[in-house]
C-alpha positions in Angstrom: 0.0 0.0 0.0 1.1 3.5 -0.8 0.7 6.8 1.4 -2.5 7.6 -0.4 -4.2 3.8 -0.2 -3.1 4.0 3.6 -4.6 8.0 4.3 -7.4 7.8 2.4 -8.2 4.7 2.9 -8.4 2.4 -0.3 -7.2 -0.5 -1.4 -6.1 -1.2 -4.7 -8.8 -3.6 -5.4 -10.9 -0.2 -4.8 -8.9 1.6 -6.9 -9.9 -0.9 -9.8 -13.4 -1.1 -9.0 -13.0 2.9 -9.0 -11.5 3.2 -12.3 -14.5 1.7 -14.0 -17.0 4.3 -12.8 -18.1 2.2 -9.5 -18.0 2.1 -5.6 -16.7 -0.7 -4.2 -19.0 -2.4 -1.2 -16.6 -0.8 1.2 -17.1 2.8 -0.1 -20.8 2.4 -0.7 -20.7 1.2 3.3 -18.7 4.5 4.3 -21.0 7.1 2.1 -24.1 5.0 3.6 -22.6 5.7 7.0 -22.2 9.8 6.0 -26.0 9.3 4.7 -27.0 8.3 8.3 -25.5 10.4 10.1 -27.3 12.8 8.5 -30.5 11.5 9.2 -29.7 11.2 12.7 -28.4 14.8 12.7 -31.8 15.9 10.6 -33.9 13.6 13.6 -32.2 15.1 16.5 -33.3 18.8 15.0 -36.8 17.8 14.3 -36.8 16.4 17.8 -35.4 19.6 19.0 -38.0 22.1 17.1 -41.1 19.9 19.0 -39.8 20.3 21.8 -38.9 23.9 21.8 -42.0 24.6 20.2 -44.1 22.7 23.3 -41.9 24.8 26.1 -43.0 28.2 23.7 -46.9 26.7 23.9 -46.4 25.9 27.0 -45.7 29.5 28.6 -47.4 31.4 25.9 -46.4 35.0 25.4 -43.2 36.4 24.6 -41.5 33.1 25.1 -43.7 31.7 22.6 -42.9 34.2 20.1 -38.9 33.3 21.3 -39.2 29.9 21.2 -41.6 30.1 17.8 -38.8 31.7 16.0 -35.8 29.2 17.4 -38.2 26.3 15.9 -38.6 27.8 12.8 -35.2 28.9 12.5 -34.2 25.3 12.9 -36.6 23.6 11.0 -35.1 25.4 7.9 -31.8 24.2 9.1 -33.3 21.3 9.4 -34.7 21.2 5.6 -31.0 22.3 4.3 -29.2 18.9 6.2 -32.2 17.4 4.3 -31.4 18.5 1.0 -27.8 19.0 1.4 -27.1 15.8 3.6 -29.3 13.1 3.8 -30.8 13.2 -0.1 -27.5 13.9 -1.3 -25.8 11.0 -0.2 -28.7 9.0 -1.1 -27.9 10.1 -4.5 -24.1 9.2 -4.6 -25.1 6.0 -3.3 -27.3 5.2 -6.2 -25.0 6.7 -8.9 -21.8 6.3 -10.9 -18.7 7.8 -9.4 -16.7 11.0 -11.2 -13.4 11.3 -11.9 -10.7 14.0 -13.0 -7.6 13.8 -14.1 -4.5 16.7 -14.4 -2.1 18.9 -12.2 -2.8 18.9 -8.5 -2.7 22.3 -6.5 -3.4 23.2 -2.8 -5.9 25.2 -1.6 -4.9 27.3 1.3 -6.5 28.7 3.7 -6.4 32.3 4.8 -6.7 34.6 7.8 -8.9 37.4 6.9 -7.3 39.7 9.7 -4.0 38.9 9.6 -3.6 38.1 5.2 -1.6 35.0 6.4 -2.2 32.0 4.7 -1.6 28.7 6.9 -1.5 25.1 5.8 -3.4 23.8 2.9 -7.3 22.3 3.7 -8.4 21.3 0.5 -6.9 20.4 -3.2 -8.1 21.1 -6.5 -7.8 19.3 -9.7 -9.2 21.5 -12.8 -12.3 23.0 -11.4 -12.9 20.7 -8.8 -12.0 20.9 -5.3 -11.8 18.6 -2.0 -12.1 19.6 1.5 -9.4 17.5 3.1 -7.6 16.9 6.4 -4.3 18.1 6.4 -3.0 15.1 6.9 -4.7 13.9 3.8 -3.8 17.0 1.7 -0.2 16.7 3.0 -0.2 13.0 1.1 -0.6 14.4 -2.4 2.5 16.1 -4.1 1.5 19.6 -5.3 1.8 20.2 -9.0 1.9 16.1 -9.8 -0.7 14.8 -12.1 -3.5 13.0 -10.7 -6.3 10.7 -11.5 -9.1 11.3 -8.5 -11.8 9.5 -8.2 -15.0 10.7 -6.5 -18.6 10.6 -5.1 -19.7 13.4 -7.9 -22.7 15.4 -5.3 -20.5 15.2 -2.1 -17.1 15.5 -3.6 -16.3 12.9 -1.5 -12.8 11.3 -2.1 -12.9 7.9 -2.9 -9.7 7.1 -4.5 -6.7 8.9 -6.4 -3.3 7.6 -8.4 -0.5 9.4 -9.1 -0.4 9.7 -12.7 3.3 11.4 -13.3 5.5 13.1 -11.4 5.9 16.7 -12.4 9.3 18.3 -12.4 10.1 21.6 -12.1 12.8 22.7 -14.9 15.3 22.7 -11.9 14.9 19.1 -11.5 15.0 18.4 -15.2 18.3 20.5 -15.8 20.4 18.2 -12.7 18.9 15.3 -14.8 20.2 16.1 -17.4 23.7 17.2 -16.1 23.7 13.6 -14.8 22.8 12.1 -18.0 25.1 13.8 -19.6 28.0 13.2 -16.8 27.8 9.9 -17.1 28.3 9.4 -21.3 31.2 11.5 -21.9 31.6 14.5 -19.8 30.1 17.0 -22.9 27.3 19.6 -22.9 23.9 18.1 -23.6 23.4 20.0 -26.6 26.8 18.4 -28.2 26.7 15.0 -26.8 23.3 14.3 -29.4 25.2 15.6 -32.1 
């Protein structure tokens, strides 16, 4: 197993299954898990608007009015973890996965006050981007090319290869030099000639 099988947890199995557009039964366990956690989060606030709404009815008045708001208030929250959470993992589940290959950048992060940016949280391939643990960004090699593999509604990452390794004209001039040392002690240019 390589850094990325062992951080973001694959297997190369996985990483087959992955590359012809489908979750393993490992993956489809993990987004099933996301999908109810969700629905417990999206219980636990319904439970919470009936209950605020019975202490509101239950002292009338102001507190009502208070408490009338908070329900509403989280009832739309409520209807977002809906929409956002639970149906959208619902969806992944039941669908083909994404992919996207090319050159791999971090996103950073940036204090607003200060102008400072810290570590990277998230990395972007083309137009599309992953919130990651920095642990997990850390594991990919900026400006390498990447094939990523993904849930396509929750962006989850479910796999990624290391395509090629891009190197930075620095790198390719020393290998060259050592090339180059190593047939007859010429300049590039003249040793093709």
């Amino acid at each position: 197993m390589n850094d990325l099988e062992t951080i973001l947890d694959f297997d190369t199995e996985e990483l087959s299954t992955n590359r012809a557009g489908k979750l393993s039964s490992y993956q489809r366990t993990k987004l099933e898990r996301s999908r109810l956690h969700s629905l417990f989060v999206l219980i636990l606030m319904c439970a919470f608007v009936v209950v605020v709404l019975m202490v509101g009815l239950f002292f009338g008045g102001i507190i009502l009015a208070i408490f009338g708001i908070t329900a509403l208030l989280c009832a739309i929250l409520g209807l977002v973890e809906y929409f956002l959470g639970y149906d959208t993992y619902r969806r992944d589940i039941n669908s083909e996965i994404a992919s996207i290959q090319g050159q791999l950048h971090y996103v950073r992060r940036s204090n607003t006050i200060l102008g400072i940016e810290t570590h990277p949280s998230a990395i972007r391939i083309g137009d599309v981007s992953f919130l990651l643990l920095v642990h997990q960004v850390e594991a990919f090699q900026e400006g390498d090319i990447y094939s990523v593999y993904y849930a396509p509604r929750t962006h989850t990452l479910l796999s990624a290869e290391r395509i090629m390794r891009y190197d930075t004209p620095d790198e390719i001039a020393d290998e060259a030099y050592i090339a180059d040392d190593m047939q007859d002690h010429r300049p590039l240019s003249q040793s093709r000639k």
